[in-house]
CHARMM-style PDB file with segment names, atoms N, HN, CA, C and O in Angstrom:
ATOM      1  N   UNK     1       0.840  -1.159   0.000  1.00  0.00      PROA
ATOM      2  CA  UNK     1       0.000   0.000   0.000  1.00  0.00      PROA
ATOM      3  C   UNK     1       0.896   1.236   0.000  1.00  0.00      PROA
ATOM      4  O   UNK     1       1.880   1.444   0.710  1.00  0.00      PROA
ATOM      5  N   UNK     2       0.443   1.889  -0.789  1.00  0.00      PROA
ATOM      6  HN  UNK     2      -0.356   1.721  -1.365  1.00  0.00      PROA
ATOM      7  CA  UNK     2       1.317   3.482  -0.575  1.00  0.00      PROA
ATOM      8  C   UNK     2       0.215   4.698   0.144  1.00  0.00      PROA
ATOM      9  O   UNK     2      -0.957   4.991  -0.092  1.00  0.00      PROA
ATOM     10  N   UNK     3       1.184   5.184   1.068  1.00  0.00      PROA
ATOM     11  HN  UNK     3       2.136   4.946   1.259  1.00  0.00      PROA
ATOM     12  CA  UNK     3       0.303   6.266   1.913  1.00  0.00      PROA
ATOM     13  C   UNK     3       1.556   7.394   1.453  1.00  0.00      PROA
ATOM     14  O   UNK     3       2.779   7.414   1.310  1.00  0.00      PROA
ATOM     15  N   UNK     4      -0.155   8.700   1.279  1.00  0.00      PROA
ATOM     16  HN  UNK     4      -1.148   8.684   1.396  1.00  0.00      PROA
ATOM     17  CA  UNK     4       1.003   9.821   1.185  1.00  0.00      PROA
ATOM     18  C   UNK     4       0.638  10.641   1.956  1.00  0.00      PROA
ATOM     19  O   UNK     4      -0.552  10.949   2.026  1.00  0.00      PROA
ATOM     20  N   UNK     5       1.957  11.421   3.036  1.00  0.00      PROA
ATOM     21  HN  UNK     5       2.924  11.170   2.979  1.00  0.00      PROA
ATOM     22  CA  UNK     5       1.624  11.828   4.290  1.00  0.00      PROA
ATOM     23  C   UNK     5       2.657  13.479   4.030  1.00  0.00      PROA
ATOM     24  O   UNK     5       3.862  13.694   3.896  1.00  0.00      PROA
ATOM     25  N   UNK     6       1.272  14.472   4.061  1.00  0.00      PROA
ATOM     26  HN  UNK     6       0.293  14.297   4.170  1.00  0.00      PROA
ATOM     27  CA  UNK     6       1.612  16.103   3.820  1.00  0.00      PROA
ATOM     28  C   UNK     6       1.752  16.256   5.040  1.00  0.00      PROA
ATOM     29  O   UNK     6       0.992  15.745   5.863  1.00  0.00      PROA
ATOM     30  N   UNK     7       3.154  17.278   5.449  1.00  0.00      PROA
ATOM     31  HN  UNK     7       3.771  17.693   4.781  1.00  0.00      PROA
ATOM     32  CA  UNK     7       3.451  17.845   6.106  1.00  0.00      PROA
ATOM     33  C   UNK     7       4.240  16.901   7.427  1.00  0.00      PROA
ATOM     34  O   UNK     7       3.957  16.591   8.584  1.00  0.00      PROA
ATOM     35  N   UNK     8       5.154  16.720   6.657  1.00  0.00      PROA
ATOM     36  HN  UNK     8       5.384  16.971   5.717  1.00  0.00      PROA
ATOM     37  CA  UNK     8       6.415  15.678   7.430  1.00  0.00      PROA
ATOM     38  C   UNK     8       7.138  15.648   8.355  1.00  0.00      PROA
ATOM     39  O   UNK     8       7.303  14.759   9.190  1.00  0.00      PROA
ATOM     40  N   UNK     9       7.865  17.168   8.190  1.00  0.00      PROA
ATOM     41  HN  UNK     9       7.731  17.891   7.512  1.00  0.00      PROA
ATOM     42  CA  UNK     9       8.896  17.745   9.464  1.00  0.00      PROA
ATOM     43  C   UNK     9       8.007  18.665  10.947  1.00  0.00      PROA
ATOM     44  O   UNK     9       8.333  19.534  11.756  1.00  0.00      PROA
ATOM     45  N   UNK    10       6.916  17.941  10.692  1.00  0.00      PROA
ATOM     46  HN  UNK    10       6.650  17.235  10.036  1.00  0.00      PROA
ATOM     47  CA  UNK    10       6.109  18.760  11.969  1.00  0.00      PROA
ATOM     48  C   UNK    10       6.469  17.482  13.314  1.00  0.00      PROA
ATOM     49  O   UNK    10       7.523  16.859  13.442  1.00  0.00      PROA
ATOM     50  N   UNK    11       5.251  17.383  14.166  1.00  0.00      PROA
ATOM     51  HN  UNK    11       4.395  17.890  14.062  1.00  0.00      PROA
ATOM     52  CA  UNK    11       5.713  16.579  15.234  1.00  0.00      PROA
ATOM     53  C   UNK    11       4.997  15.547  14.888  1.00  0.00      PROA
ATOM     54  O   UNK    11       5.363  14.380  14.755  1.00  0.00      PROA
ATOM     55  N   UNK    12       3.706  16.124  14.711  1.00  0.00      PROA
ATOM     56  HN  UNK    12       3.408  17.073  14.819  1.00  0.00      PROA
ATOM     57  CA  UNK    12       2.539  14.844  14.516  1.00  0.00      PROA
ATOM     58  C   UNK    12       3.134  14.199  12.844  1.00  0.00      PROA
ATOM     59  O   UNK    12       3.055  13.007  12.548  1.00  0.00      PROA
ATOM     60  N   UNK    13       3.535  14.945  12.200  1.00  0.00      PROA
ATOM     61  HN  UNK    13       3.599  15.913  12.441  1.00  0.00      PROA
ATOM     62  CA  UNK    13       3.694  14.023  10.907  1.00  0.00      PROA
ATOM     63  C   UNK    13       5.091  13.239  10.957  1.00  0.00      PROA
ATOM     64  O   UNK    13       5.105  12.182  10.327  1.00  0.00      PROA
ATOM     65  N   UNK    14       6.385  13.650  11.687  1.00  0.00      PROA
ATOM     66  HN  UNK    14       6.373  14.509  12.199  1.00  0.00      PROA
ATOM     67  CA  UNK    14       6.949  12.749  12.561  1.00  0.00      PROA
ATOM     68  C   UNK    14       6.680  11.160  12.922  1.00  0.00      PROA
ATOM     69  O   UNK    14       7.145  10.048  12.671  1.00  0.00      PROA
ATOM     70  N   UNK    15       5.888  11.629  13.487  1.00  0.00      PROA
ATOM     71  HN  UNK    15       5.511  12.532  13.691  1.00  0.00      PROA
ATOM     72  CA  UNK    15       4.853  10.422  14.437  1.00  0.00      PROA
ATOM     73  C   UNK    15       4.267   9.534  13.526  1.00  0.00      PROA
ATOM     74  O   UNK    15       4.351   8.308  13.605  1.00  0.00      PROA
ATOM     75  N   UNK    16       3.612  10.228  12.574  1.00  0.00      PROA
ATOM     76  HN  UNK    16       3.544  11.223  12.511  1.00  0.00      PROA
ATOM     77  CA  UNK    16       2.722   9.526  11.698  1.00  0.00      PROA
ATOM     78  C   UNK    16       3.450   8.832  10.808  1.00  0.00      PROA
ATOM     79  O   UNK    16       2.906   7.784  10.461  1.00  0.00      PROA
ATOM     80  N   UNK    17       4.863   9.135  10.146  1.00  0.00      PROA
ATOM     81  HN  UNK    17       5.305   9.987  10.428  1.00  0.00      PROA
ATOM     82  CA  UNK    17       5.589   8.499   9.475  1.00  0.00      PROA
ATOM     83  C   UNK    17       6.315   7.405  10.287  1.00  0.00      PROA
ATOM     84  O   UNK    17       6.418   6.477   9.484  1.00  0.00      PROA
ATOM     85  N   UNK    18       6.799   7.072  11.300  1.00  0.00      PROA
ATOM     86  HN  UNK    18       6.715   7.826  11.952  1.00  0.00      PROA
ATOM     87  CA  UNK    18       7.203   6.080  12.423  1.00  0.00      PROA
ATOM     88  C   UNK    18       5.915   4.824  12.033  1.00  0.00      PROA
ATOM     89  O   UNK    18       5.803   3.800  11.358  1.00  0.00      PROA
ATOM     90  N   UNK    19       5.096   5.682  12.943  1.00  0.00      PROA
ATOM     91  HN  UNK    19       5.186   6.513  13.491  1.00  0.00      PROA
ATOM     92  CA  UNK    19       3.731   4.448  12.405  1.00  0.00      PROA
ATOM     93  C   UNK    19       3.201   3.704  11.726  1.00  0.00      PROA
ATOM     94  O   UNK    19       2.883   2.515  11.720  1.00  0.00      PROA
ATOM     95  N   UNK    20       3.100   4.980  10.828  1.00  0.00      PROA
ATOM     96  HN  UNK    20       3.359   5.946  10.833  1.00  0.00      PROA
ATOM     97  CA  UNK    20       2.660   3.779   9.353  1.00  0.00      PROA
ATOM     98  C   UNK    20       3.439   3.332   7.992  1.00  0.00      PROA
ATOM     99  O   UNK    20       2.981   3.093   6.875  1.00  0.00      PROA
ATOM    100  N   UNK    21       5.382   3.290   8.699  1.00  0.00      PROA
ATOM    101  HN  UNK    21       5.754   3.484   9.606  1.00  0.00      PROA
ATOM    102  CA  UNK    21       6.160   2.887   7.598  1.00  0.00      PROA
ATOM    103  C   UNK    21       5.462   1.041   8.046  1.00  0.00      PROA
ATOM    104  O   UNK    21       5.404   0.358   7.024  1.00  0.00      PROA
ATOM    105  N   UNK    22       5.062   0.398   9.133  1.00  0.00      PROA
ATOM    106  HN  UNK    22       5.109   0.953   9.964  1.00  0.00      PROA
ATOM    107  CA  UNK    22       5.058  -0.988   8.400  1.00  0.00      PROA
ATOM    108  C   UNK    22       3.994  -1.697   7.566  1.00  0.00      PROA
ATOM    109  O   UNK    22       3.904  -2.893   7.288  1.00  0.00      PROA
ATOM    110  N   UNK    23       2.840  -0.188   7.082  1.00  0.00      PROA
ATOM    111  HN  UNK    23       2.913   0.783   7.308  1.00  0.00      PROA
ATOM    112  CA  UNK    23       1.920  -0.527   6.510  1.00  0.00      PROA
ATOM    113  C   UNK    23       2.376  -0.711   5.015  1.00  0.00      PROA
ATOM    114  O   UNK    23       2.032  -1.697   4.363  1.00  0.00      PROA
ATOM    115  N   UNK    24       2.878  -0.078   4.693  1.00  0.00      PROA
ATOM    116  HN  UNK    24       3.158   0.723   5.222  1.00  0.00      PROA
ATOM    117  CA  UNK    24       3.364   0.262   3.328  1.00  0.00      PROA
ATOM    118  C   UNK    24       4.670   1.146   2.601  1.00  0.00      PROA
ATOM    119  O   UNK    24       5.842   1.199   2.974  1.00  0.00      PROA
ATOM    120  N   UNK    25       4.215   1.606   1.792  1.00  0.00      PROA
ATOM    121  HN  UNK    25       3.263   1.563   1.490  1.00  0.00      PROA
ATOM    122  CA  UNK    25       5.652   2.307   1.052  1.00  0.00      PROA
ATOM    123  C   UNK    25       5.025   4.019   1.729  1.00  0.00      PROA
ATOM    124  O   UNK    25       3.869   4.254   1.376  1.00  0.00      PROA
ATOM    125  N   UNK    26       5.601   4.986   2.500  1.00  0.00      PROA
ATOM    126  HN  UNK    26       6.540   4.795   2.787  1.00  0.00      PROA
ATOM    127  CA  UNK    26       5.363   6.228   2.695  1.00  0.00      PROA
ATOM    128  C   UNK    26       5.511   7.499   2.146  1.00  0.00      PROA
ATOM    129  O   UNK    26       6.341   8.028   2.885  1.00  0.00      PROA
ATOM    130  N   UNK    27       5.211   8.267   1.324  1.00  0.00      PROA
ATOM    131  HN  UNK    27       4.537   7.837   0.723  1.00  0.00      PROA
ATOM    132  CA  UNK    27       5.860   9.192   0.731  1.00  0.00      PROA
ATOM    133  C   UNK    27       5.487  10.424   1.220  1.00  0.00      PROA
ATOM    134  O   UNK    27       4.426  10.956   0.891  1.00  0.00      PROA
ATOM    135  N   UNK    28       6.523  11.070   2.213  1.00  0.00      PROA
ATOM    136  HN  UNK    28       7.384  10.639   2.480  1.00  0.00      PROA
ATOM    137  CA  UNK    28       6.299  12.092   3.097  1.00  0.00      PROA
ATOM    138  C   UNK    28       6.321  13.500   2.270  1.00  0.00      PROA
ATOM    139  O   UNK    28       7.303  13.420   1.532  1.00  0.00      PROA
ATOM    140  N   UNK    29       5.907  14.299   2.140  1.00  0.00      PROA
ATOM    141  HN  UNK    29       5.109  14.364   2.739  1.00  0.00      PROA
ATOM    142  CA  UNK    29       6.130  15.399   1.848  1.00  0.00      PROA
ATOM    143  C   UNK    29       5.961  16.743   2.967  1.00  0.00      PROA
ATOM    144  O   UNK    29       5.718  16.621   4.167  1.00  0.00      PROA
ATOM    145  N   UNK    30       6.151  17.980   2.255  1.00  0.00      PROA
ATOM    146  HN  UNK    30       6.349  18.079   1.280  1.00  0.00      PROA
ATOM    147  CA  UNK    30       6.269  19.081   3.331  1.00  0.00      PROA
ATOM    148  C   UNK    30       5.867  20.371   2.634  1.00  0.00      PROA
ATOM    149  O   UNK    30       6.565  20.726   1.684  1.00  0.00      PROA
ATOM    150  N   UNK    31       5.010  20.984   2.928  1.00  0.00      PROA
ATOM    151  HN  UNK    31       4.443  20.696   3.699  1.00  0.00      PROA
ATOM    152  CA  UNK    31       4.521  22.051   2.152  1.00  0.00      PROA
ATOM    153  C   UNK    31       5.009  22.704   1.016  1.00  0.00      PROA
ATOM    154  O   UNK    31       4.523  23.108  -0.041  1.00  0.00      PROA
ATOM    155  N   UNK    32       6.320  22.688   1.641  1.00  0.00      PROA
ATOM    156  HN  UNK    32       6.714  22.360   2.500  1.00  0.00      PROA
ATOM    157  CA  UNK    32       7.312  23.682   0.507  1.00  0.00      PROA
ATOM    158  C   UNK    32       7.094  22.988  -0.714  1.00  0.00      PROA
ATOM    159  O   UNK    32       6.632  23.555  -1.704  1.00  0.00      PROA
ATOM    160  N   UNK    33       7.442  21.647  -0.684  1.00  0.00      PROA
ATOM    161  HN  UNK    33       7.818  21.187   0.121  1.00  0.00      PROA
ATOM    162  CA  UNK    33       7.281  20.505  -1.926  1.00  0.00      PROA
ATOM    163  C   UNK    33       6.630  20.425  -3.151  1.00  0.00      PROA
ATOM    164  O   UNK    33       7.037  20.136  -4.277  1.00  0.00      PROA
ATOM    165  N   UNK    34       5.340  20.794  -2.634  1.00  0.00      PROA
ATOM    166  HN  UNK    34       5.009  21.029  -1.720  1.00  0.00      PROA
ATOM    167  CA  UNK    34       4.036  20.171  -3.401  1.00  0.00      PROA
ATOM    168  C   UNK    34       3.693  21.898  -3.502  1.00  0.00      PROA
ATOM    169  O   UNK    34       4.225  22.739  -2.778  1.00  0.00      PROA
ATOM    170  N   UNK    35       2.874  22.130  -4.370  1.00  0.00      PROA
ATOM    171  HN  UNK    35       2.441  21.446  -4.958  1.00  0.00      PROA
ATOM    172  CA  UNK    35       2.128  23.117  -5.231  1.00  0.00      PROA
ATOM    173  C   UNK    35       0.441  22.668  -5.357  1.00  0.00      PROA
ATOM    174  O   UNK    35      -0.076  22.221  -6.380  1.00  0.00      PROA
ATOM    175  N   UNK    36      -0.027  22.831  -4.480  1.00  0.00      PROA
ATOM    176  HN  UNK    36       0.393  23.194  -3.649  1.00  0.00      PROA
ATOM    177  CA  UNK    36      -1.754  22.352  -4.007  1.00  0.00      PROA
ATOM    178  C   UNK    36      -2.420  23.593  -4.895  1.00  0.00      PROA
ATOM    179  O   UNK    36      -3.649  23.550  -4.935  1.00  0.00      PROA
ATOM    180  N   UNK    37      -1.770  24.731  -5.639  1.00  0.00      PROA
ATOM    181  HN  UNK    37      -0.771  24.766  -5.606  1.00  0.00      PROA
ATOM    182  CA  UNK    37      -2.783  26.015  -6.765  1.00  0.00      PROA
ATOM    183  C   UNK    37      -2.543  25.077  -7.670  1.00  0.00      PROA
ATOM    184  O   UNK    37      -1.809  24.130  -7.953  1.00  0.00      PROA
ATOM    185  N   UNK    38      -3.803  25.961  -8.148  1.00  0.00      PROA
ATOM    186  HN  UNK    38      -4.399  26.730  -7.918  1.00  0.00      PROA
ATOM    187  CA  UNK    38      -4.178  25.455  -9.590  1.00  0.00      PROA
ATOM    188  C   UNK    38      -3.953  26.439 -10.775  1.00  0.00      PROA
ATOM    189  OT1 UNK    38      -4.229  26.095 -11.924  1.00  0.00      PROA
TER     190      UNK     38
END
């Protein structure tokens, strides 16, 4: 399964990446990253 988890270098997304790397493949990102305009 791939989970994709916005906003990475915070605490909770920290956390959230620990957790759910043994669900699947994780692809963390961080605001700066991604471009959410259209």
């Amino acid at each position: 399964m791939q989970i994709l988890l916005i906003g990475k270098n915070g605490q909770l997304g920290w956390e959230l990446r620990r957790t759910l790397l043994p669900l699947g493949q994780v692809v963390a990102l961080d605001y700066p990253e991604i471009d959410l305009a259209d």
